[in-house]
C-alpha positions as CSV (number, residue, x, y, z in Angstrom):
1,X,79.6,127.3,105.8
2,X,81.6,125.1,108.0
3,X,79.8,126.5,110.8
4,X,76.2,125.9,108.8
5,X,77.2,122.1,108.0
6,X,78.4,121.7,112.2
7,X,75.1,122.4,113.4
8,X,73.3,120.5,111.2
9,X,75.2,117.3,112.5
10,X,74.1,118.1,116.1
11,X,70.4,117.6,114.7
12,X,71.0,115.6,112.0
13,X,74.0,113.2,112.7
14,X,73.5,109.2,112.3
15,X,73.8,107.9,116.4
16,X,76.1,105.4,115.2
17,X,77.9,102.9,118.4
18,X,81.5,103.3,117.1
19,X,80.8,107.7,117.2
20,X,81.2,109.0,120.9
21,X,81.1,106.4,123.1
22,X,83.7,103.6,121.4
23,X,86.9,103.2,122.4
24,X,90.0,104.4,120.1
25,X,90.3,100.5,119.2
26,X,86.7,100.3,118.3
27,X,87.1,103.4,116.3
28,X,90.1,101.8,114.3
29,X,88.2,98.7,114.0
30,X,84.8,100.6,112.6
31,X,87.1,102.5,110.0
32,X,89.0,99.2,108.4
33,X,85.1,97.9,108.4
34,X,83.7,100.4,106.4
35,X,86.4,100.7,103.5
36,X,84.3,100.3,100.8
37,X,81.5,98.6,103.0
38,X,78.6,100.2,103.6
39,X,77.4,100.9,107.2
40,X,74.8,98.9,107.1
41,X,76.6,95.8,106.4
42,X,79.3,96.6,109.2
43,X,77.3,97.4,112.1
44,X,76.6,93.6,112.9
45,X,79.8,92.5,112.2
46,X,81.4,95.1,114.2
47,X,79.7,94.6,117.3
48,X,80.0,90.9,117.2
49,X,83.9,91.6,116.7
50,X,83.9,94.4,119.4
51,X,82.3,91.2,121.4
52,X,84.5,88.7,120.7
53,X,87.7,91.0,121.2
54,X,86.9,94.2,122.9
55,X,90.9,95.0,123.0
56,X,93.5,95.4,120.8
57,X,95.3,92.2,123.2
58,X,92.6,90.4,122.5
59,X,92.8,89.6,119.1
60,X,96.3,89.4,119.0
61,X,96.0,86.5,120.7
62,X,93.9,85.1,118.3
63,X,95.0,83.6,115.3
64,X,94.7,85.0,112.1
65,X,92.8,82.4,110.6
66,X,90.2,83.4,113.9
67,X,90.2,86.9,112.0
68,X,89.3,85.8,108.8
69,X,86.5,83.6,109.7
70,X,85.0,86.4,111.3
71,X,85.0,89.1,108.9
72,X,82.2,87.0,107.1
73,X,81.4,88.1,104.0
74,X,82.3,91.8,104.6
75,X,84.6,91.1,101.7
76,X,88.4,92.1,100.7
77,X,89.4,89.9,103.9
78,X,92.8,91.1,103.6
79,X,91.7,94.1,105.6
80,X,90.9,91.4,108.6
81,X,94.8,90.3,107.9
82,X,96.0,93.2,108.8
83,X,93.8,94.5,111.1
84,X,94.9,91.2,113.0
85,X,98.2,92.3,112.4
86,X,97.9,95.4,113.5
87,X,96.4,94.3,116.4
88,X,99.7,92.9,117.5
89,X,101.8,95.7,116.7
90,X,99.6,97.5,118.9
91,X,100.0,95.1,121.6
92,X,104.3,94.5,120.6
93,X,105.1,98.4,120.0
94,X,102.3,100.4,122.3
95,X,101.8,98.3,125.3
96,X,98.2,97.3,123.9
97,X,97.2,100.8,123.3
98,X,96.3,102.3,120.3
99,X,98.6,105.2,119.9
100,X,96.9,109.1,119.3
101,X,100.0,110.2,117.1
102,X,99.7,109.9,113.6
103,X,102.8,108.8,112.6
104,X,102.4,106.2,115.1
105,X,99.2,105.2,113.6
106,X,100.4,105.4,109.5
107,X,103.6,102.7,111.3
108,X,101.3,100.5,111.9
109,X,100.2,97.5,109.6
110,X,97.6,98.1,107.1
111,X,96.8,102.1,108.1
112,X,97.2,104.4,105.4
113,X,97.3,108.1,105.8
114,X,93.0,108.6,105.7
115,X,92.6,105.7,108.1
116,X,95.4,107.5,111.0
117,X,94.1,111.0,110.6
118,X,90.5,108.9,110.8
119,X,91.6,107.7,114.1
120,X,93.0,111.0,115.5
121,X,89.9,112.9,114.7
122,X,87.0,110.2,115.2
123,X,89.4,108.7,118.2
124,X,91.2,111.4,120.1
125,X,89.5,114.4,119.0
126,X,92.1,115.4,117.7
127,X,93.1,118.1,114.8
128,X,93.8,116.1,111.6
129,X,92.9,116.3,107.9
130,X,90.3,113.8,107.0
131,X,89.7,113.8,103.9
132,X,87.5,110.7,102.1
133,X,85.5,110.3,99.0
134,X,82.2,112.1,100.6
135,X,84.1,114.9,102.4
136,X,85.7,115.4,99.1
137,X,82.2,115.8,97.5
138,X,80.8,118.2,99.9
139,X,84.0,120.5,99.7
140,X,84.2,120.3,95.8
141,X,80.4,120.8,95.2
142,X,79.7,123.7,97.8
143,X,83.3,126.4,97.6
144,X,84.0,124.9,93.8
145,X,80.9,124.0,92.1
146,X,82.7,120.3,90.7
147,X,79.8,117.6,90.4
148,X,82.3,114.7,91.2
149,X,85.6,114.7,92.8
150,X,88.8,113.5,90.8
151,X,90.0,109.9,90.9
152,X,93.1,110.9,92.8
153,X,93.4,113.6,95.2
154,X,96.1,116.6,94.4
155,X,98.0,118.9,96.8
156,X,95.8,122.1,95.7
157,X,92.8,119.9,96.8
158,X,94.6,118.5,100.4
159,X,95.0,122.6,100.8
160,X,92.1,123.7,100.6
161,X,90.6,121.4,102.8
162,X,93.1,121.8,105.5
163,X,92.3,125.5,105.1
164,X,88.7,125.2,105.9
165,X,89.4,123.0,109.2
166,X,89.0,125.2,112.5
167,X,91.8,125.8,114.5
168,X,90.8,124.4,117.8
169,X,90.5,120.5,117.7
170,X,87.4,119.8,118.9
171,X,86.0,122.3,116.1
172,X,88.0,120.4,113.7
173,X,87.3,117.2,114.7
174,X,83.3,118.2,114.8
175,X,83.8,119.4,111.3
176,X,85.7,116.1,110.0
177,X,82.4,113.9,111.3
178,X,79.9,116.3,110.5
179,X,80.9,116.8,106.6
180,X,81.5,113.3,106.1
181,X,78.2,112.7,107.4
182,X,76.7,115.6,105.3
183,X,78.1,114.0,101.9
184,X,76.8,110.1,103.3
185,X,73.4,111.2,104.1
186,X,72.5,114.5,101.9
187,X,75.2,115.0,99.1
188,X,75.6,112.1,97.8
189,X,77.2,110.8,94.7
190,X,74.3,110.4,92.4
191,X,71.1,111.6,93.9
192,X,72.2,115.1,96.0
193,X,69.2,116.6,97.9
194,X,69.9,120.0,98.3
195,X,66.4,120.7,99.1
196,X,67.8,119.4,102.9
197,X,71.5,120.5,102.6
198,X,72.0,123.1,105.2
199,X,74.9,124.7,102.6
200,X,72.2,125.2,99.6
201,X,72.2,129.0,99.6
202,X,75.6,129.5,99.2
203,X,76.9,126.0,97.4
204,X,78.5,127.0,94.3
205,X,76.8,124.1,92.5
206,X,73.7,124.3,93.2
207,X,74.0,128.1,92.7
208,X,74.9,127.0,88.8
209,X,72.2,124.6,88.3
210,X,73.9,121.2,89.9
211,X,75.7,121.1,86.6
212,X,77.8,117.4,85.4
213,X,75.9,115.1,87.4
214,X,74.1,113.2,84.4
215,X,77.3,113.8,82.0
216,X,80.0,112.2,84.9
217,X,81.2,108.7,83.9
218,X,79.6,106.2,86.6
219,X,81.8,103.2,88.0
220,X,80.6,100.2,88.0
221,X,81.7,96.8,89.5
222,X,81.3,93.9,87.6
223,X,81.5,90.8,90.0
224,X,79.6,87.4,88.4
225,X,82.6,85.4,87.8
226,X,85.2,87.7,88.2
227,X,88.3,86.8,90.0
228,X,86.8,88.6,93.4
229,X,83.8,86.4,93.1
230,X,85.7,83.3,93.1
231,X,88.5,84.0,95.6
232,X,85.4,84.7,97.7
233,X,83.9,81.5,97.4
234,X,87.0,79.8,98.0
235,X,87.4,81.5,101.1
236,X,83.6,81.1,102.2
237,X,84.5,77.8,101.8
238,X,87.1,77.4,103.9
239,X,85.4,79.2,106.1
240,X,83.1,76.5,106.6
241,X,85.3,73.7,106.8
242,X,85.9,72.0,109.9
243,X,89.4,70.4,108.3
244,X,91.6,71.5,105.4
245,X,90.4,70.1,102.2
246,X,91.2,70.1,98.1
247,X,90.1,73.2,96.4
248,X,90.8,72.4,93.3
249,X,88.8,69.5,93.2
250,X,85.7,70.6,94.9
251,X,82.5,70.1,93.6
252,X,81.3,73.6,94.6
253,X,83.8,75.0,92.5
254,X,83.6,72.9,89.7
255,X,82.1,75.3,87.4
256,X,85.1,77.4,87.7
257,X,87.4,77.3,84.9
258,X,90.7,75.7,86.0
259,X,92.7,78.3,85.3
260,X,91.2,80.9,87.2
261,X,90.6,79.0,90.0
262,X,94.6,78.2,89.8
263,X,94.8,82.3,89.5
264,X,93.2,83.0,92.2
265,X,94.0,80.5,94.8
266,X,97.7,81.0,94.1
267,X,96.8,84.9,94.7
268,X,94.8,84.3,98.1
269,X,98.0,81.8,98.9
270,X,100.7,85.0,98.0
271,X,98.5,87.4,100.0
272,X,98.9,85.1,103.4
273,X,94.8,84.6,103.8
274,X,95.3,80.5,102.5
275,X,97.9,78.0,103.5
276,X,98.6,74.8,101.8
277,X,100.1,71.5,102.9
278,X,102.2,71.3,100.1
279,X,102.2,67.3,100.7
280,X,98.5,66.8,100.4
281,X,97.4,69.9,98.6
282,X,94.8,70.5,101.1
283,X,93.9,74.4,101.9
284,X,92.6,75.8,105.2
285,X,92.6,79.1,106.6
């Protein structure tokens, strides 16, 4: 079966720029990008960032505030803080290369334990587990007939996937790509086509009638004036400023209800994306 879903991603796999011919920075970059962003919205922004600072060096010396502007509206632009942090670390603790080791990678700011073995994998080719929402899918639908995966992974679930990697590293880098790729494009969360899924004769749900799908609780995001929508306008509009200026009093905020427009600028303020001249009150990136 791993085999099976291998060679369909030699036919079948998206020819994406930050896949085979990135560097390991451009990798990094792509997979800070796409947490919980789809592709197509990251593609633009990633080249014009790959552009603008085709190094690790070069957008630590950059300033934060340069980061921020140019995530756009890519959203959670805390993931621009710290990939601007972590492009310094780079630069401070690996010479101004990104670092193949794993550990190496989780030290750094902002990488978490999917994003390193990400790296290693997508990066260096290397043997690690890699393990995201859609990989999670595939595995649990095809060897354990499960519609949706669990909110949180468990230790049972990390060893059976590690089980199923092969034990060369290109093979198991291959099959990290290839099976995320298989549960983006084919077995996806809420419409699966198994009528293209190279893994239908012998997938244990589809074997038992795709069974759960229709009965599985679907998450939704509510965002019309929730606190997100409003810490984003705040920073779009900084964004666009040419100076600092007075959020609070700004008339394209001014059908936000004080409070939460306190909440929310005091929470973009705590998480380092905002500063404020505490004489004037004036914000700016």
């Amino acid at each position: 079966m791993v085999d099976a879903v291998r060679a369909w991603f030699r036919d079948e796999g998206r020819d994406l720029p930050w896949r085979g011919r990135s560097t390991p920075w451009g990798v990094l970059v792509s997979e800070v990008m796409l947490q919980q962003t789809p592709v197509v919205r990251v593609e633009p922004v990633w080249h014009a960032w790959m552009e603008r600072w085709p190094t690790p060096a070069d957008l630590a010396a950059a300033t934060q505030a340069d980061a921020v502007r140019a995530w756009g509206r890519l959203g959670y632009p805390r993931r621009a803080k710290r990939l601007w942090e972590c492009a310094v670390a780079i630069v401070d603790r690996h010479g101004g290369e990104v670092p193949a080791d794993q550990e190496a990678l989780r030290a750094l700011p902002g990488v978490g334990d999917y994003t390193a073995a990400a790296v290693v994998s997508f990066a260096f080719h290397g043997r690690a587990l890699v393990l995201d929402t859609n990989v999670r899918r595939v595995i649990g639908r095809a060897w354990r007939g499960e519609p949706l995966p669990a909110a949180h992974q468990t230790v049972g679930e990390r060893a059976h996937a590690a089980s199923l990697m092969p034990e060369d590293d290109a093979g198991a880098a291959e099959w990290a790509v290839a099976s995320m790729e298989l549960g983006a494009l084919v077995c996806t969360a809420r419409v699966a086509r198994c009528d293209a899924c190279p893994l239908a004769s012998s997938c244990a749900w589809f074997r038992a009638g795709c069974p759960g799908l229709d009965d599985a609780p679907r998450r939704t995001q509510p965002w019309h004036g929730t606190d997100r929508q409003v810490r984003g306008r705040i920073m779009a509009l900084l964004r666009a400023a040419s100076a600092p200026l007075n959020v609070t009093g700004h008339a394209a905020l001014a059908d936000v209800e004080p409070g939460q427009l306190d909440r929310c600028l005091d929470g973009l303020l705590a998480d380092g994306l905002v500063t404020r001249d505490e004489a004037t009150g004036r914000c700016a990136l």
